[in-house]
N, C-alpha and C positions, 0 to 999 in steps of 0.2 A: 576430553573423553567423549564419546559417540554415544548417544542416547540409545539404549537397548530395540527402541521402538524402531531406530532406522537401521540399524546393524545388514539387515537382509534385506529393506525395503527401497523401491525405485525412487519413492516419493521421499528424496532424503533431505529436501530443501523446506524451509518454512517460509511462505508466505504470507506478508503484513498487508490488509488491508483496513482502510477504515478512511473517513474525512478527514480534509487539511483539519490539521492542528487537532488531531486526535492522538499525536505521538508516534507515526511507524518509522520517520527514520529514527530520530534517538532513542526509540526502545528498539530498534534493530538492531541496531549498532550494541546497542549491549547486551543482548542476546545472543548474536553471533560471536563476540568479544567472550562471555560465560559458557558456550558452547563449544566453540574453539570451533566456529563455522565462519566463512566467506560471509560479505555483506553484498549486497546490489540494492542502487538506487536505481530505479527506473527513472523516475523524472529526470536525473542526473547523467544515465545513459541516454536518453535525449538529447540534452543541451551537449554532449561532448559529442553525442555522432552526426548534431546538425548543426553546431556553432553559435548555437543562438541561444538565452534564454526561452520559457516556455510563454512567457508575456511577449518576447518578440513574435517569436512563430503565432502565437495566437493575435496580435496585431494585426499580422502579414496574411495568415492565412485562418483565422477563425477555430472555433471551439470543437468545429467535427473533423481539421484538419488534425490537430493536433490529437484528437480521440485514437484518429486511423495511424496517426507515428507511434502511436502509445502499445496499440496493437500490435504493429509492426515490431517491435522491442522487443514486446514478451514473447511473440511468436519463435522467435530466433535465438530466446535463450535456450541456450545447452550448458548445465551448471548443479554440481551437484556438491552437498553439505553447502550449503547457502542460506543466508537469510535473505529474503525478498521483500523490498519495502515498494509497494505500488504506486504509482499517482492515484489521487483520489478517486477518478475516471476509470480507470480498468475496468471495473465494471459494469460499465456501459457492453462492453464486446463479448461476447459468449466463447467466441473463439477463443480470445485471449484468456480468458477463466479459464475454459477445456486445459490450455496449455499447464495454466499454473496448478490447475488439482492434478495434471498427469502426474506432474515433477515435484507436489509441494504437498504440505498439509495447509490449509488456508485457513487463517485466525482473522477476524474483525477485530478490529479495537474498536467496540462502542463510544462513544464518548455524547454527550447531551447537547443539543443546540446551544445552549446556554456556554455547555464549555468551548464552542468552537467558535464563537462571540467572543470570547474571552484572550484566547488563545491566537486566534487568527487578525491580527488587528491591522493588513493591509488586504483586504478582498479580492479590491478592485485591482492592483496588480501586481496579484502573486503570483499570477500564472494559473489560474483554476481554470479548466475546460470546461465552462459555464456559457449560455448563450449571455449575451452583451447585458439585454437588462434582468436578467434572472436575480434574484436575489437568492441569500445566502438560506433564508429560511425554506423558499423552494426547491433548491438545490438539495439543502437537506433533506425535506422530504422525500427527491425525488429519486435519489439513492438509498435511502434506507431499507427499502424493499429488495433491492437487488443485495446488497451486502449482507445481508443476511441471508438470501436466496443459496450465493455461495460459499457463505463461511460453514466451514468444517468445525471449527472452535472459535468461538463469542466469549471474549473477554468486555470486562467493563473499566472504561479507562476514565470513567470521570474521580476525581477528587484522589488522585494515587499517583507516586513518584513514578516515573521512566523505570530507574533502578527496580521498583516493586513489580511493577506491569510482566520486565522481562524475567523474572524470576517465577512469574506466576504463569505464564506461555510454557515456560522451558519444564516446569512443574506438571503440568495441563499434560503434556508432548512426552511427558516421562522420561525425562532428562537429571 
């Protein structure tokens, strides 16, 4: 069933932003699973349109190569009743935002330093578009400004099930 809210509207996709291990793919996936919407992982469209994990490429080619593939993804998506689970980085690119509020309504997953400590427990190679020695709590800080800059709807993802999160987006979205 189609949410009243996108019936007639362009923006008929939802996009998940927020820090690794704040929850957007598995609360994607069951968002669009409740919604009876298409899922897209971006990091995942990556690794499938360049053959490499996001730790190779960022090996091979560094933290602002992998920014500009990241870009390049969202730019090119054309997709509509979709959930959109972002790499943590998107928000680095103005451009790539523009795209995603054309087509999307943008939700943050907030979640707390503390939980992304918790939750994220290989850092160093998971793949995060981070320069080499940045630490996790710099990074955090250093996104937090932007994620919010573009989020359309701020949800709070610390101490709450996947299951709950997406019920409360889909809720949020008037679904």
């Amino acid at each position: 069933m189609r949410g009243a809210r996108f019936e007639n509207s362009v923006r008929n996709n939802i996009t998940l932003t927020g820090m690794p291990g704040a929850g957007k793919s598995t609360t994607g996936i069951i968002l669009a699973k409740n919604c009876g919407l298409g899922f897209i992982n971006t990091d995942v469209l990556i690794q499938i349109n360049r053959q490499k994990t996001l730790q190779q490429i960022l090996d091979a080619s560094g933290h602002l190569a992998l920014r500009d593939i990241e870009e390049g993804e969202i730019l090119k998506l054309n997709v509509e009743s979709h959930v959109i689970a972002t790499g943590g980085s998107a928000v680095y690119s103005r451009r790539a935002m523009g795209r995603l509020i054309s087509i999307s309504t943008v939700v943050f997953i907030e979640v707390s330093l503390e939980q992304v400590r918790n939750r994220v427990l290989n850092f160093a190679a998971r793949g995060i578009a981070k320069a080499k020695d940045q630490s996790m709590e710099e990074l955090y800080l250093e996104r937090q400004g932007l994620y919010k800059k573009y989020a359309q709807i701020t949800v709070d993802g610390n101490d709450v099930s996947r299951e709950i999160l997406a019920v409360e987006i889909a809720s949020r979205l008037g679904w």
